[in-house]
C-alpha atoms as one frame of an Amber mdcrd trajectory, in Angstrom:
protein
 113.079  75.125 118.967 114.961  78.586 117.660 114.501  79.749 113.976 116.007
  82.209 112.419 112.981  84.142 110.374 111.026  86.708 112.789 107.752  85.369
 113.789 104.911  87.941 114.092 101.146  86.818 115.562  98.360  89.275 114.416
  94.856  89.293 116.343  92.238  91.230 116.159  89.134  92.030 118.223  86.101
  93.459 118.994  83.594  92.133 121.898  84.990  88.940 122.114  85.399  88.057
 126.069  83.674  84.999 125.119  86.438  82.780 123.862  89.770  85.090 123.454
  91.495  84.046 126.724  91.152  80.432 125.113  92.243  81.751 121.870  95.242
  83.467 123.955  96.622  80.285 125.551  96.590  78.197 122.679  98.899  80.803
 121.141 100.891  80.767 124.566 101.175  77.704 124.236 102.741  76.659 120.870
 106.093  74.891 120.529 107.181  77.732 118.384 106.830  80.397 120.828 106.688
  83.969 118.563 108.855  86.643 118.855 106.075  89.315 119.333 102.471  88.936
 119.187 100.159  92.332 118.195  96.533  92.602 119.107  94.525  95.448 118.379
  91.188  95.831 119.950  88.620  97.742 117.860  87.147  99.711 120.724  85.409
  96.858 122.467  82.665  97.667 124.972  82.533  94.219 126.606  85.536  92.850
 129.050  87.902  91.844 126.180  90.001  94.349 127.002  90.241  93.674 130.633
  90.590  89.623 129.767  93.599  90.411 127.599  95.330  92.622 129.843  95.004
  90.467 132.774  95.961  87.541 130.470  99.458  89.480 129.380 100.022  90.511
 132.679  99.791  87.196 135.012 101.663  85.260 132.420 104.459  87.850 131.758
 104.212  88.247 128.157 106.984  91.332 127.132 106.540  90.740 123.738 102.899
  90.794 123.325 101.368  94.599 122.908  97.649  95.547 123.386  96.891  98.036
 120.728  93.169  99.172 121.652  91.368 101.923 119.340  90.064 104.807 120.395
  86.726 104.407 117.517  85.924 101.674 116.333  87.441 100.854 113.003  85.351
  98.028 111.548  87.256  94.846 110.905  88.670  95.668 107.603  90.295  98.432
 108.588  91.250  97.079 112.422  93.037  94.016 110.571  94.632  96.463 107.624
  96.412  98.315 110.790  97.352  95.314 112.629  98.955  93.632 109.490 101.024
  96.857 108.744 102.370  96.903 112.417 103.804  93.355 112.177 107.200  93.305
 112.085 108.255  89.071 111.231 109.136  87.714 108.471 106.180  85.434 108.607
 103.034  86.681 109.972 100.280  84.750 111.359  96.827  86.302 111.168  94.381
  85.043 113.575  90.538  85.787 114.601  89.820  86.005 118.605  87.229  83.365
 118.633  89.513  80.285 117.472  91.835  77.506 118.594  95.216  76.585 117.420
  96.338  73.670 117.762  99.589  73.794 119.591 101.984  72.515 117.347 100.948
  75.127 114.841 103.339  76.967 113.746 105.814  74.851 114.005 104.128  72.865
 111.001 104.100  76.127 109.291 107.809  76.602 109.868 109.242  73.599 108.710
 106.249  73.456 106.105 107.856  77.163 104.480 111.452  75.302 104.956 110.770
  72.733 103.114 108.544  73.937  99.914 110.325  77.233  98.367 108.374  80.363
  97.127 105.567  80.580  99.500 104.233  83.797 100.083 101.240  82.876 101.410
 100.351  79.582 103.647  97.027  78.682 105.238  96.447  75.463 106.661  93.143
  72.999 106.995  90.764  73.109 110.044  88.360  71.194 112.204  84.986  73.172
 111.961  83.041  74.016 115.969  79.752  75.131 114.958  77.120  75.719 117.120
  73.465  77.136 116.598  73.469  75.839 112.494  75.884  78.347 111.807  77.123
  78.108 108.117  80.668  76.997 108.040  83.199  77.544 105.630  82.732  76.558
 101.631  85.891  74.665 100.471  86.986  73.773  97.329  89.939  71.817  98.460
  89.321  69.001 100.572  90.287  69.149 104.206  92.579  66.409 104.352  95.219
  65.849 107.277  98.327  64.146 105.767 100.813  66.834 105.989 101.429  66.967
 102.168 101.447  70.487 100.792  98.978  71.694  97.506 100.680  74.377  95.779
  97.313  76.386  94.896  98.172  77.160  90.563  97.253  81.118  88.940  94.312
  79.450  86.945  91.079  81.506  86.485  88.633  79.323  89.096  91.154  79.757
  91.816  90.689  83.549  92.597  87.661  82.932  94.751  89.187  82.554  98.385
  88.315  78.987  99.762  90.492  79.374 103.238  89.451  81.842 105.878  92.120
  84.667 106.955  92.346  83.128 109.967  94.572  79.981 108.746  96.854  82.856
 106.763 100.776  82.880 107.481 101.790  85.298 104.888 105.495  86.549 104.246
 107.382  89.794 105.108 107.046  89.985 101.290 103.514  89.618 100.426 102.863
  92.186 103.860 104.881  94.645 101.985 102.898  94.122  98.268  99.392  94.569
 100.585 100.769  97.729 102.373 101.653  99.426  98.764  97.928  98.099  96.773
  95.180  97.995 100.271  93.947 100.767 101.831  92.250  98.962 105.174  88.616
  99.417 102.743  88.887  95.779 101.311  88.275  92.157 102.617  91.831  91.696
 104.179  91.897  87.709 103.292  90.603  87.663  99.855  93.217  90.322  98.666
  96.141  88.124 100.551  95.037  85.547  98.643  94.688  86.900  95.004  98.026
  88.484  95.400  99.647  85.623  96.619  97.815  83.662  93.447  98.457  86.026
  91.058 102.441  85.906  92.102 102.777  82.402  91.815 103.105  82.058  95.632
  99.893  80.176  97.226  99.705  76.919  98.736  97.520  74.551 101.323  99.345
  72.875 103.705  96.723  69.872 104.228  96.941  69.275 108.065  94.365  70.168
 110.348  95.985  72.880 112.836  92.937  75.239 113.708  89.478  74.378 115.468
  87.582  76.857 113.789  84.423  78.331 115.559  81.867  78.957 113.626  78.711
  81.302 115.656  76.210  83.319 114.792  78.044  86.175 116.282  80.674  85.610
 113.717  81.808  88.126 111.240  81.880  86.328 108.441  78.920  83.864 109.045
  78.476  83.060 105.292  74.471  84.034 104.431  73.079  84.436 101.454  72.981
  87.710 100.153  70.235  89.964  98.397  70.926  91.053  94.953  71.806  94.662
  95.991  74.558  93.489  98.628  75.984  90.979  95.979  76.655  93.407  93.807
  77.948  96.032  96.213  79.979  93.427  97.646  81.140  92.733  94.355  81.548
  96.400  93.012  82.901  97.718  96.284  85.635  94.908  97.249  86.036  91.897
  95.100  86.451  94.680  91.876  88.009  96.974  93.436  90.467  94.325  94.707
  91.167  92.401  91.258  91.375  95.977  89.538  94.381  97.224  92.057  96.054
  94.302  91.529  95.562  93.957  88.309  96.696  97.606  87.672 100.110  96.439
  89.774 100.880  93.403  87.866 100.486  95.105  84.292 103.000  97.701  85.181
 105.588  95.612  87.097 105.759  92.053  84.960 106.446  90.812  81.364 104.339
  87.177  82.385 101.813  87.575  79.579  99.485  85.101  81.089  99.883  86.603
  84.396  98.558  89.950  83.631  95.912  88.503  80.567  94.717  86.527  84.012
  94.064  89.577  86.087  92.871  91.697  83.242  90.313  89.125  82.681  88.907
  88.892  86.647  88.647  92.703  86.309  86.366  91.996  83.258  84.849  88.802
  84.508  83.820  90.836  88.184  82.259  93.710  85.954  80.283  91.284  83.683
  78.834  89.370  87.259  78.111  93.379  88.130  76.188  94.478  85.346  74.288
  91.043  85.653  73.336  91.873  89.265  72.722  95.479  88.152  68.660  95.858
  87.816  69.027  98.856  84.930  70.507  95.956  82.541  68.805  93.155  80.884
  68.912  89.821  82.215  69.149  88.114  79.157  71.860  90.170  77.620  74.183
  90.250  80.410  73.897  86.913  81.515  74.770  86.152  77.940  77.635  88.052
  78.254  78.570  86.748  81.110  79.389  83.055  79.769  82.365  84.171  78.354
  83.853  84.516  81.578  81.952  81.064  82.668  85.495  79.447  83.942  86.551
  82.525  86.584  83.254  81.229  88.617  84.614  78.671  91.108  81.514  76.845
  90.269  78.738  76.943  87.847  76.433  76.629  90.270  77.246  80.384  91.581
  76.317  81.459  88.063  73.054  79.967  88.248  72.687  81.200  91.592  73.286
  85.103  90.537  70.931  84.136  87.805  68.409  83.603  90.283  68.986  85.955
  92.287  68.926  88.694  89.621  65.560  87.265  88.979  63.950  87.656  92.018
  65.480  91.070  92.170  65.798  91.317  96.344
């Protein structure tokens, strides 16, 4: 099947000889074959290298390019570059330790065909855990029916409920990243509350990824300490909403657009000086109900409660 929109795969990894030539075929695979497929390799000291080449080699791939660094990056940064290389009009991100399914992106395609002003598209996923990993929290249910869910601006949305991995985003959306990110922030969270924030998020609700969930995995989700929840916070999520925020207020007239960043900048500094252990518990999680409804649920207000409490 030929389409006329460019078609970029991203991948990225680091010491993953494990599962990426499985994650390679599946990609090899699809019905939708892409016009160019990037990974970059964040200075891996296993075989991943070796794997990939040999993989790229004995199936003649001219259009996929090894990118491998000479340091290693970290996997902000090693996705940041890898997202600014693509080239497609729509962009799939993917992790090395995952499946597609093979008829992947063409569900994408004709999904983006179909339902206009998408900038951003992720997909449901069947979860392969091993070892009690923690698997992905969801807010949407992971239903398989093909319909899409056009994800609405409201203020419990901003909290990222689909992993990067399941992110096609748009030529569009790469270029607002490029100009806002510097490769310091969680790549998939800022997709996401840009996409959001411009009206241009959406879940389409089939199944298309096996997602593998170790305890190798970058983004196993534990439960953090009070000082890395608030660094977290400080450092990315705040830093994120705040850059975006900044963008919006200078380049729209939607009044409830920018009031709705302006207010996650406020609502991630109140959850800050919460988890801050020079303020007062009582005062600032006082303060903090005001921004009660920017908490995906009340339950994670209860839990930084808590965790403020025990102070660890």
């Amino acid at each position: 099947m030929i389409y006329e929109k460019r078609i970029s795969v991203v991948i990225t990894t680091y010491n993953g000889q494990k599962y990426i030539e499985e994650m390679l075929d599946s990609i090899r695979l699809q019905t939708v074959i892409p016009d160019e497929v990037l990974i970059y390799d964040d200075a891996s000291c296993d075989e991943t290298v070796r794997k990939i080449e040999g993989f790229i080699s004995e199936n003649k791939l001219d259009n996929w390019i090894l990118f491998q660094n000479k340091e290693n990056l970290g996997w902000r940064k090693n996705f940041y570059n890898a997202i600014c290389a693509a080239t497609g009009d729509y962009i799939f991100l993917a992790d090395q330790d995952d499946r597609w399914d093979l008829n992947k992106i063409e569900y994408y395609i004709d999904a983006l065909s179909r339902e206009k002003n998408i900038q951003l598209l992720c997909s449901n996923f069947h979860v392969v855990s091993n070892n009690n990993a923690k698997v992905w929290p969801g807010k949407f249910p992971q239903i398989d029916d093909g319909t899409i869910t056009r994800v609405k601006p409201t203020k419990n949305n901003l909290c990222l409920v689909r992993p990067g991995c399941t992110f096609c985003i748009t030529k569009e959306l790469k270029h607002f990243y490029n100009e806002l990110a510097d490769g310091s922030e969680t790549y998939d969270l800022f997709l996401w509350d840009l996409a959001l924030l411009n009206d241009g998020l959406a879940i389409l609700n089939k199944k298309l990824l096996y997602y593998n969930r170790h305890e190798e995995s970058v983004t196993n989700h534990k439960r953090l300490g009070l000082d890395e929840r608030r660094k977290l916070l400080e450092n990315d999520y705040l830093c994120i909403v705040r850059k975006i925020s900044n963008s919006i207020s200078k380049s729209s007239n939607n009044q409830n657009r920018i009031a709705l960043a302006r207010g996650c900048v406020d609502y991630c500094r109140a959850r800050c000086r919460l988890l801050d252990k020079k303020t007062n518990i009582l005062v600032s999680s006082l303060g903090l109900l005001k921004y009660i409804q920017y908490y995906p649920k009340i339950s994670t207000y209860v839990y930084d409660i808590i965790v403020r409490i025990k102070g660890k």
